[in-house]
C-alpha positions as a Markdown table, in Angstrom:
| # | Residue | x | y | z |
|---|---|---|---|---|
| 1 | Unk | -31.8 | -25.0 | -51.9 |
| 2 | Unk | -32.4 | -26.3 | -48.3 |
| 3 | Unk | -34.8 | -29.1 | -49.7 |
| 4 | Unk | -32.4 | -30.0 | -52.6 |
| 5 | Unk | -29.6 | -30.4 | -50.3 |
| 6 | Unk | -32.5 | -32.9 | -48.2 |
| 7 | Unk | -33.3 | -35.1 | -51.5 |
| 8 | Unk | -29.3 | -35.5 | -52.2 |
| 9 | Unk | -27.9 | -36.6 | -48.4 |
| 10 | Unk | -24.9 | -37.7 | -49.9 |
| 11 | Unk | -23.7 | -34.8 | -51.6 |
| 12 | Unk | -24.9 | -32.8 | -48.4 |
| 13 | Unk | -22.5 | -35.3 | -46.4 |
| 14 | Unk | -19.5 | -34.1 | -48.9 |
| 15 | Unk | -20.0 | -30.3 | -48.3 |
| 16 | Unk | -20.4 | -30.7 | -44.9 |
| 17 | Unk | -17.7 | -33.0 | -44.4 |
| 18 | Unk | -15.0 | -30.6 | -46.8 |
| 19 | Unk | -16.4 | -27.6 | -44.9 |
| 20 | Unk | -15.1 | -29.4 | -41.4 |
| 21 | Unk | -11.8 | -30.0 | -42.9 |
| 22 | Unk | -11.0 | -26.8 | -44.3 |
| 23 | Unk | -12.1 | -25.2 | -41.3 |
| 24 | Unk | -10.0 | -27.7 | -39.1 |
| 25 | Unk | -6.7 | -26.9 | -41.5 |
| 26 | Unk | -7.4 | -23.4 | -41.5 |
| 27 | Unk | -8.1 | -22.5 | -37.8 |
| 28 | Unk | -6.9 | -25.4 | -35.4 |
| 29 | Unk | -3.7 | -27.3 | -37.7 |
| 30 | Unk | -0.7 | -27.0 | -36.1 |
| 31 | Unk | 2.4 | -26.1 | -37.3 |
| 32 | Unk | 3.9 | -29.2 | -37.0 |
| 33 | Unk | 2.0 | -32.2 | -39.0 |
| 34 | Unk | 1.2 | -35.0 | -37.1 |
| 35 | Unk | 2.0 | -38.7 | -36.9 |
| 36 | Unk | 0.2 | -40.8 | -39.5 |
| 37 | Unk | -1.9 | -42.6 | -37.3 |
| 38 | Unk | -2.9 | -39.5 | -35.1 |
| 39 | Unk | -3.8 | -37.7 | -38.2 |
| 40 | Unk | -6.3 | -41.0 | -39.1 |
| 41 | Unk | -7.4 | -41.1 | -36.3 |
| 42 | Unk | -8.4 | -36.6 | -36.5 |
| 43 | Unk | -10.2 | -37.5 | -39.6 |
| 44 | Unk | -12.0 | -40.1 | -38.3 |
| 45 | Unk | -13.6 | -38.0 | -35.6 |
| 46 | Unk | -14.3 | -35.0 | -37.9 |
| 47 | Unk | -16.1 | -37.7 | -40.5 |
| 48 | Unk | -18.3 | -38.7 | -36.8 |
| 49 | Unk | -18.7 | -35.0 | -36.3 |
| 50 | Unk | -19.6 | -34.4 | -40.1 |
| 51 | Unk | -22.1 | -37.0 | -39.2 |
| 52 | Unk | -23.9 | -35.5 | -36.7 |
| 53 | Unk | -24.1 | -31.9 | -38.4 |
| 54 | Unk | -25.7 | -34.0 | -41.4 |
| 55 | Unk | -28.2 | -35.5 | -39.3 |
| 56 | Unk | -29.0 | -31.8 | -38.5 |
| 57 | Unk | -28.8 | -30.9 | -42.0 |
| 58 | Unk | -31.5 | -33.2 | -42.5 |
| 59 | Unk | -33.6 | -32.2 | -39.9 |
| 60 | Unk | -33.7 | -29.0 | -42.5 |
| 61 | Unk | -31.6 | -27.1 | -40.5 |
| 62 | Unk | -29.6 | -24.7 | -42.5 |
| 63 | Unk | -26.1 | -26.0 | -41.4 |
| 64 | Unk | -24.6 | -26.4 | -44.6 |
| 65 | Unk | -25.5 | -22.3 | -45.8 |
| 66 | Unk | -23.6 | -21.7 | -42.0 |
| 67 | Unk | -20.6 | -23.2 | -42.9 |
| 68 | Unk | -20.3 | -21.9 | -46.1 |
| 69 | Unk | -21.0 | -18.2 | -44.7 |
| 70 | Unk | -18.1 | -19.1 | -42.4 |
| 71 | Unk | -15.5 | -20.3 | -44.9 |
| 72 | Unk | -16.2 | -17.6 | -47.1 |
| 73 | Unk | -15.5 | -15.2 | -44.7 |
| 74 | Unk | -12.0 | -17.5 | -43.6 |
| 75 | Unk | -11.5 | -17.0 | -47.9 |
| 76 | Unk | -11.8 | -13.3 | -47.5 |
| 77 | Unk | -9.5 | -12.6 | -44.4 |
| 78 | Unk | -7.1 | -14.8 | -46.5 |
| 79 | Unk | -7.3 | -12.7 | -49.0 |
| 80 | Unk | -6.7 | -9.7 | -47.7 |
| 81 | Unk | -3.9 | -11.1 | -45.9 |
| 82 | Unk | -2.2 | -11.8 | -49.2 |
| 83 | Unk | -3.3 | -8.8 | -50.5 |
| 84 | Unk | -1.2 | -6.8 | -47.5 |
| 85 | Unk | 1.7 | -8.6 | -48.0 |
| 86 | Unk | 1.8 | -8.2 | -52.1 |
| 87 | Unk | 1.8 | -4.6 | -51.4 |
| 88 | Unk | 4.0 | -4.7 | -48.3 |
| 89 | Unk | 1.5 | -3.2 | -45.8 |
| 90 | Unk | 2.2 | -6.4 | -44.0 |
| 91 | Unk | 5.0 | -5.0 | -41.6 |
| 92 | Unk | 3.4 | -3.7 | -38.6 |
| 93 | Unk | 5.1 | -0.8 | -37.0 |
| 94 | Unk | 5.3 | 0.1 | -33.4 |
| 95 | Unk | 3.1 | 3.1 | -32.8 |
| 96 | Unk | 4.5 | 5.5 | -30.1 |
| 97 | Unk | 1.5 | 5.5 | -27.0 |
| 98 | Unk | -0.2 | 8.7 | -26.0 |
| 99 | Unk | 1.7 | 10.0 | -22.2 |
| 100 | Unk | -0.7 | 10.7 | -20.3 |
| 101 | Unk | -1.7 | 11.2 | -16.5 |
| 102 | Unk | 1.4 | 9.3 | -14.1 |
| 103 | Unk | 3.2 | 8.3 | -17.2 |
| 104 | Unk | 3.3 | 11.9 | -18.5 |
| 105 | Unk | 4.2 | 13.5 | -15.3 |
| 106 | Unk | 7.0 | 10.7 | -14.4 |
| 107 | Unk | 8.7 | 11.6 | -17.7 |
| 108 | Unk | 8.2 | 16.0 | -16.8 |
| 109 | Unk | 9.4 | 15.2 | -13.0 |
């Protein structure tokens, strides 16, 4: 795989370049979109930054396998996520804590 990805550089560009953004929207997007020109201008550094982890991709280092181990496991959490709140176990309840040592005797005394 790692020396087909080397004879296609193009389509190794793509992947990596996809990877980047779905890792950017997934992890580091704010809530809030940004201005036009601000988002260009993210885009444009994550297509320089694509760049560089192609040029290491090249050097037949497995970059591409990394990020795909990655976004699979950002596809699983995702997953599960949906998965709790289809069945409602998304509601986290407050747990009572365990008294113990000051806290205990505070409450006795």
């Amino acid at each position: 795989m790692q020396q087909w990805l080397h004879d296609h550089p193009v389509i190794s560009y793509i992947l990596i370049f996809c990877f980047v953004v779905y890792i950017f929207n997934s992890v580091f997007r704010a809530q809030k979109r940004l201005p036009i020109l601000k988002e260009i201008l993210v885009h444009v550094i994550m297509a320089i930054g694509s760049f560089v982890l192609w040029i290491l991709q090249y050097d037949l280092l497995p970059i591409i396998q990394c990020m795909a181990v990655a976004v699979g496991m950002m596809l699983m959490l995702r997953g599960r996520q949906l998965y709790d709140k289809w069945k409602g176990n998304g509601k986290t309840e407050a747990k009572p804590e365990a008294q113990t040592g000051a806290a205990a005797e505070n409450k006795l005394g």
